[in-house]
N, C-alpha and C positions, 0 to 999 in steps of 0.2 A: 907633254906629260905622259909616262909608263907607268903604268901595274903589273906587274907579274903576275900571274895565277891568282886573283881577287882573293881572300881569305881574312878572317875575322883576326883576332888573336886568338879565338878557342880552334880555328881552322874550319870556321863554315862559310860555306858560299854564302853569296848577296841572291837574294829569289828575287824576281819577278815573279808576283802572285795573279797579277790579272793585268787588262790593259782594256781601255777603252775609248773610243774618238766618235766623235759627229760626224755625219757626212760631212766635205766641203762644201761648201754651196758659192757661186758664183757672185762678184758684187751684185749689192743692192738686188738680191732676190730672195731666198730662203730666210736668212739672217742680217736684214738688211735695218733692225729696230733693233736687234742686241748690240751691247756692247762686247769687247771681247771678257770681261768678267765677268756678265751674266752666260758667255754659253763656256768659260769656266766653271760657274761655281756646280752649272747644268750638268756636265759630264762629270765632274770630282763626287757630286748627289751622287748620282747613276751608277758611279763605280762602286762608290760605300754600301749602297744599297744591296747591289748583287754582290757582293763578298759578305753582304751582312756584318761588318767588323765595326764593333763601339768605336765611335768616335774619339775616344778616351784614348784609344790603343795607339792615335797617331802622335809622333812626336813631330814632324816637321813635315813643311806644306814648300816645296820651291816650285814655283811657275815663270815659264817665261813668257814673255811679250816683245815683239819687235816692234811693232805700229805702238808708240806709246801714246797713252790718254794724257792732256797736261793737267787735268783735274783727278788723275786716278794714280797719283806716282808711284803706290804698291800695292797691282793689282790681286797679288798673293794674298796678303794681308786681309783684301777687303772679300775675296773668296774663304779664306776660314773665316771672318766674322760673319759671313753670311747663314755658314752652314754650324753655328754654334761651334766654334771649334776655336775658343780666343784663349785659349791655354796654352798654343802651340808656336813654336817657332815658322813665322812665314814671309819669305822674303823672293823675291822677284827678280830678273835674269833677262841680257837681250846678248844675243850672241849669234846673229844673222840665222842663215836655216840649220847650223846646227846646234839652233838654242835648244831644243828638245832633250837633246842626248849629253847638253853640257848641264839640264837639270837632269836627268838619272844618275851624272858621274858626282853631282854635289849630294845627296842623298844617300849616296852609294857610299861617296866617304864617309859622313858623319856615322854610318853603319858600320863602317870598316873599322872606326874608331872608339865607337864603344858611344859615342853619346849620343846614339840614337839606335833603336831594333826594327822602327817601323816608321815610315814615310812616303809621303804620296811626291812624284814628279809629274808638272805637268805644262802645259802650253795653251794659248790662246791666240786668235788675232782676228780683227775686223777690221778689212781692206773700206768696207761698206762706211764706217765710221770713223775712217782716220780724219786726225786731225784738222782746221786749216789756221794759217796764219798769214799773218802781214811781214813785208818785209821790216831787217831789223832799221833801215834806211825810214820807212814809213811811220814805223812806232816813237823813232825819235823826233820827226817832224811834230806828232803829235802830241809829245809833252812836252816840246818846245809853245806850243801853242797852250799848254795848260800855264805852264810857269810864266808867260808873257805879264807883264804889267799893264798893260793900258788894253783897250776894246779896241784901238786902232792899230796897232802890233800885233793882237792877237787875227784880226783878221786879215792884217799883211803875209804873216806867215799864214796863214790859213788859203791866200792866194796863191800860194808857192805850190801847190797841191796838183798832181794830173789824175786823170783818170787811171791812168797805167799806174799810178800808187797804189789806187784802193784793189787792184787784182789781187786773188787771196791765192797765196800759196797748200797744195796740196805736201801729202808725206813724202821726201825724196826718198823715193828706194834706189838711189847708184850711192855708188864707194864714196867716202867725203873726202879719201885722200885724192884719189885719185880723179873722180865726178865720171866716171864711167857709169853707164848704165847695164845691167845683165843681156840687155840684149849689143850692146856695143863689146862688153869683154867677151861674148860668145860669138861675135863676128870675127874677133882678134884670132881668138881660137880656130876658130874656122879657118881663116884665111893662113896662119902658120905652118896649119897642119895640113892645109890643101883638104879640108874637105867638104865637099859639095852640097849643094842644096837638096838633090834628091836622095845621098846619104842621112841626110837631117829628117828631110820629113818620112822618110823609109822607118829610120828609127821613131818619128813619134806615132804614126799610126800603128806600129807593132807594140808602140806600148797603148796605146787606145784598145786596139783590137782586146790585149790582156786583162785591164779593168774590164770592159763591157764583158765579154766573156764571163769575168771570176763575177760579177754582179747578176750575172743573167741565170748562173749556176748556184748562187744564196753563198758562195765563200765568203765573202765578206759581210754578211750579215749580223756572224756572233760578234763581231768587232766593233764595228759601226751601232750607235743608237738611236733608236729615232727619237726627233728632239724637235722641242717649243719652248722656245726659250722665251723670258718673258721678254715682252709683255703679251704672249699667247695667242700670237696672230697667225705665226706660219706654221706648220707643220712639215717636216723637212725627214726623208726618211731616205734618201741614198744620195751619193754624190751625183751630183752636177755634167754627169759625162754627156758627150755629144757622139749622136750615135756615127753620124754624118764621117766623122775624123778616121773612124777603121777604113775607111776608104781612099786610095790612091787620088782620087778629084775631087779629092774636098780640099788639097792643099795646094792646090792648082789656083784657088780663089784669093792667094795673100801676096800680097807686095813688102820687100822685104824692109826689115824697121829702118836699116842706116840708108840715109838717102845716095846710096853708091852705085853703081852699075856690075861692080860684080858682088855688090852684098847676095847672103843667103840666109840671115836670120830672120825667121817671121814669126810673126804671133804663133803660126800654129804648131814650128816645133822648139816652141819655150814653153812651160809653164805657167798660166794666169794665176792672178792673185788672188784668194778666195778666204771666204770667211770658214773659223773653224775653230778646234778645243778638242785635247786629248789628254791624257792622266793615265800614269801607272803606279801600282803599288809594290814598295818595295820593302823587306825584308829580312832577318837575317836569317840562317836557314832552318836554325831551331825554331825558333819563336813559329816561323809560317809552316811547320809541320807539326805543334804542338797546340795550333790551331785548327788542326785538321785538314789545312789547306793545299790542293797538288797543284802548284806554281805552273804558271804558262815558261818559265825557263830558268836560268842564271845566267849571271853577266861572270864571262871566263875571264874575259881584258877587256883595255880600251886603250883610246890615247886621241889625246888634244892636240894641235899641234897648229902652228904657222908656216906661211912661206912668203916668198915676194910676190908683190902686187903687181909689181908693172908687167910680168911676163907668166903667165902660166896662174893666173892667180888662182881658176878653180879644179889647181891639181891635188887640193890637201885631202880628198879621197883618197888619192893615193901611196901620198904619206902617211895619214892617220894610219891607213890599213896596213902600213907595211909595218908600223909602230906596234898596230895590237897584233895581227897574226906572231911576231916576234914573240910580243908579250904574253903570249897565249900556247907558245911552245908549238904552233902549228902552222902550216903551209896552205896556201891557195890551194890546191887540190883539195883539203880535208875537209872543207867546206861543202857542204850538203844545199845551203841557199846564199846568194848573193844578192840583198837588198842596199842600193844606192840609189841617193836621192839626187834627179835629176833637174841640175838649174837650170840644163839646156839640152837640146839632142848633140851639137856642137861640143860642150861639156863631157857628156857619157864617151862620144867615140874619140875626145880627148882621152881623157883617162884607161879607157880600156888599150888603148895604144898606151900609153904610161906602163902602163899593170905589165907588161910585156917587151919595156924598151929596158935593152941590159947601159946603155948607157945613162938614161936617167936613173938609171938603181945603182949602179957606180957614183954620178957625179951628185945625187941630192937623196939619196935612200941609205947611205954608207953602205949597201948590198952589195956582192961579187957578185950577184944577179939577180934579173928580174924576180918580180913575184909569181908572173905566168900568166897562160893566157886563159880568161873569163870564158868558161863555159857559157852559152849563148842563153842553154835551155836553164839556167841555176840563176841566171841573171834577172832582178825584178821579176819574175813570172807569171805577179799578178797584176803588173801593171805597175806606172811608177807616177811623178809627179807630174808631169807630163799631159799623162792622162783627167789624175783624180786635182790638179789645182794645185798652187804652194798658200798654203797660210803659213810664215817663216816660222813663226816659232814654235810650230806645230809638226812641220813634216819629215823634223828625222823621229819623232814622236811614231808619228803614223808606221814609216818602216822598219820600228823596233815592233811597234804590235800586230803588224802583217807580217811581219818572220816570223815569230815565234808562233802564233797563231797557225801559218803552212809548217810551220816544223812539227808541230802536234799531231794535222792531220797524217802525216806522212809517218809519225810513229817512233820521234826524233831523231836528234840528230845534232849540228849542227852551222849555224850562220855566222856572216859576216855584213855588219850593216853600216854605213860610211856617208857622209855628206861632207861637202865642200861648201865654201860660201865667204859672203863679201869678204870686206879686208883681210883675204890670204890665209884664211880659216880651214882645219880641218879635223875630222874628228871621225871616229870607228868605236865599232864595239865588236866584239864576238863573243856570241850565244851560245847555249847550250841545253837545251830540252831532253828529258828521259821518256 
């Protein structure tokens, strides 16, 4: 899916008025009691608060969730009844890691089209409180044993039972076409493109290095809130980093995940799974200036987009983006910051090869040529997923509100912000601050 140059029908941009997230926190530590719509409804509070805007003024609430609760089916819904807000359209969203940015582009519409001027987009997930279940193999044993007729059939089949039934299954995070895992499709990658293990962990201590830094310096402070979510046990006021990782022999300590000999994916240059919740407010451009409000940016384009799974699946960073820069009238170079969200180190030096092969912008870009080669120092600058954790339906959340947030300091300008993810998913935006 394209946009041209976003535009209302009276011809006003879509605002970005504010933006706000939680630290990540690591499983079962910080936010290891909430669920992901308590440290929802936490941050969407948080945000209203500090823009001060009635409650009254929102027309629509979309959140998304990947880790789904099977008791909580619309987590949206149950974040505006919490926060008095049951007037409003709220409906809920899973769309791997770039469910974030596929709720600003559904919010973005409904603005584009008139039946809506103000709406909150936001994300949730608690890795801490996913799910478990029984298999579907288990569950039907055990209503066979309810509907039995007699006390001696009921406990014949009930002899049919192993131990190895009752094991509880946790949330599958691989592909269900495919049952890849992230870190099995980022060895594939690897191994395609030839690149090495100390390529990988090169790149994620340079994005460690980046978070620690921007956090040791208070950048990310205005962003990030600090948060107690109920039931008011922890207090949790920065992300989860490990100081240990900016270091070259800290990744010396991991054995790689696929049991291969020439594997190179390890824990420590993927992204862990982490609990977390972000929310922005969107706009249209009258309305957030006739509220007095100066927006953290506008959304210029975007674009959704697919590809195939079996081979290259987390290239749609680089479709998406070749989608919006098109749809945006402007060029890899014009770009002032480059935030992409990284599902792997394997992934990024994927892609960043993409961003610069003239034959994949010939044979899956329709381009006569590449998009160009990524500026090293414009790339994630403050650090990427890598570093700060993925909570999915959170983290292209996060690097819409860390661009826009470094484009202000700097005096604007503009970005380009991009995530790829499971089934052959891709998705971009590019920003624009004054």
């Amino acid at each position: 899916m394209l946009n041209q140059l976003l535009r209302t029908a009276k011809g006003e941009r879509i605002a970005i008025v504010s933006g706000l997230r939680t630290p990540f926190a690591r499983r079962d530590t910080g936010f290891k009691d909430a669920y992901a719509t308590s440290l929802g409804t936490m941050v969407t509070n948080e945000l209203l608060s500090r823009t001060a805007l009635s409650r009254q003024e929102i027309d629509q609430l979309v959140f998304a969730q990947v880790i789904q609760q099977p008791d909580i089916p619309n987590p949206a819904r149950e974040i505006a009844l919490a926060l008095n807000m049951p007037q409003i359209q709220a409906y809920s969203i899973s769309s791997s890691c770039l469910s974030g940015l596929q709720a600003i582009v559904n919010v973005t519409n409904s603005i584009l089209s008139g039946a809506s001027t103000t709406g909150i987009a936001g994300g949730a997930d608690s890795i801490s409180n996913a799910p478990l279940s029984l298999s579907p193999r288990v569950i039907y044993k055990l209503k066979s044993i309810f509907t039995a007729e007699t006390l001696e059939e009921k406990y014949r089949r009930f002899r049919q039972f192993s131990w190895r039934d009752l094991k509880l299954h946790g949330v599958n995070l691989k592909d269900f076409t495919t049952q890849m895992s992230v870190a099995e499709l980022s060895e594939q990658m690897a191994q395609q493109y030839q690149i090495s293990r100390e390529a990988q962990d090169e790149y994620a201590r340079h994005s460690n290095e980046k978070a620690l830094n921007a956090w040791k310096v208070g950048l990310l402070k205005e962003e990030v809130m600090q948060s107690c979510p109920r039931p008011y046990t922890d207090f949790v006021v920065s992300d989860t980093l490990t100081a240990a990782a900016a270091k070259p022999a800290y990744y010396q300590r991991f054995s790689p995940l696929i049991n291969k000999t020439y594997a190179t994916v390890t824990e420590a240059n993927m992204p862990q799974p982490t609990d977390g919740a972000a929310a922005v407010l969107l706009m249209n451009e009258s309305k957030a200036k006739a509220l007095g409000y100066t927006p953290l940016g506008y959304i210029r384009s975007y674009a959704i987009t697919g590809n195939d799974i079996w081979q290259n699946m987390f290239a749609g960073a680089t479709i998406a983006s070749s989608k919006a820069l098109t749809g945006a009238g402007l060029t890899l170079k014009d770009m002032d910051l480059i935030d992409i969200h990284e599902t792997s180190a394997s992934q990024m030096l994927m892609n960043i090869r993409l961003f610069e092969d003239n034959d994949f912008a010939k044979n899956h870009l329709n381009r006569t040529a590449c998009l160009g080669e990524i500026d090293q120092t414009k790339l994630n600058h403050l650090g990427g997923s890598i570093a700060f954790g993925n909570p999915r339906a959170v983290t292209s959340l996060r690097t819409v509100i860390q661009s826009l947030h470094a484009l202000k300091r700097q005096g604007g300008g503009i970005s380009l912000v991009a995530s790829s993810g499971l089934g052959g998913q891709g998705a971009a935006m590019v920003l624009e601050t004054e």
